[in-house]
N, C-alpha and C positions, 0 to 999 in steps of 0.2 A: 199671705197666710191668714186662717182663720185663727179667730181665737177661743178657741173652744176648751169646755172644761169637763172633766170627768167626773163622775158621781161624788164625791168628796173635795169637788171643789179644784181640783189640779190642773195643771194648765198641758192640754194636749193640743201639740203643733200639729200631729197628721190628721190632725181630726177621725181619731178610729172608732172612736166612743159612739161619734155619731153614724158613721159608716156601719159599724156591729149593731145598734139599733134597729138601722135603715133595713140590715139581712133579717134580724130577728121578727122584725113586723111583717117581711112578706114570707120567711118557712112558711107560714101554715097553712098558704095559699096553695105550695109547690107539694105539700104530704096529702093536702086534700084532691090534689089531681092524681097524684099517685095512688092514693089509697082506691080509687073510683074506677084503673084501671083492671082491664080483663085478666080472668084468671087462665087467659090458655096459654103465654109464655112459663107460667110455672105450671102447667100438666104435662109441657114439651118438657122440659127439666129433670121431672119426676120420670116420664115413660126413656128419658134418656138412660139416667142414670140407670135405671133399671135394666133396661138394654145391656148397661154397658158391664153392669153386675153379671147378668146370666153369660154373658161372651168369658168374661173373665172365669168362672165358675166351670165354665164349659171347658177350656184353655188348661186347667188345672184337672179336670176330671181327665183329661188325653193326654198329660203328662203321667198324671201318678198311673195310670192303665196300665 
C-alpha cells in the first residue's frame, strides 16, 4: 500500500487524492476534443425534435377535428 497524503496532510490508503488529480490534469484534454467536434449531431437533434413537435401538433389537430 502506498502511503499517500491528502491536502492537509492525512493519510490516504487508496491513494484517491492522487488518482482525482491524475482525472483532473487530463479533463481538459477530453473537453478540448469535444468542444472541436462537428456541429451536425446537434442539427440531427434539433430537425428531430422538430419533426417530432409538428407530428405531435398534427396528432392533436385530427383529434380535436
Amino acid at each position: 500500500m502506498a502511503n499517500t497524503q491528502g491536502p492537509q496532510g492525512n493519510y490516504d490508503p487508496a491513494g484517491s487524492t492522487q488518482m482525482f488529480r491524475a482525472f483532473v490534469d487530463e479533463a481538459p484534454q477530453g473537453r478540448q476534443q469535444q468542444a472541436a467536434a462537428p456541429s451536425g449531431p446537434r442539427i440531427g437533434l434539433i430537425i428531430g425534435v422538430v419533426v417530432a413537435l409538428v407530428v405531435v401538433a398534427g396528432v392533436a389537430w385530427l383529434a380535436l377535428k
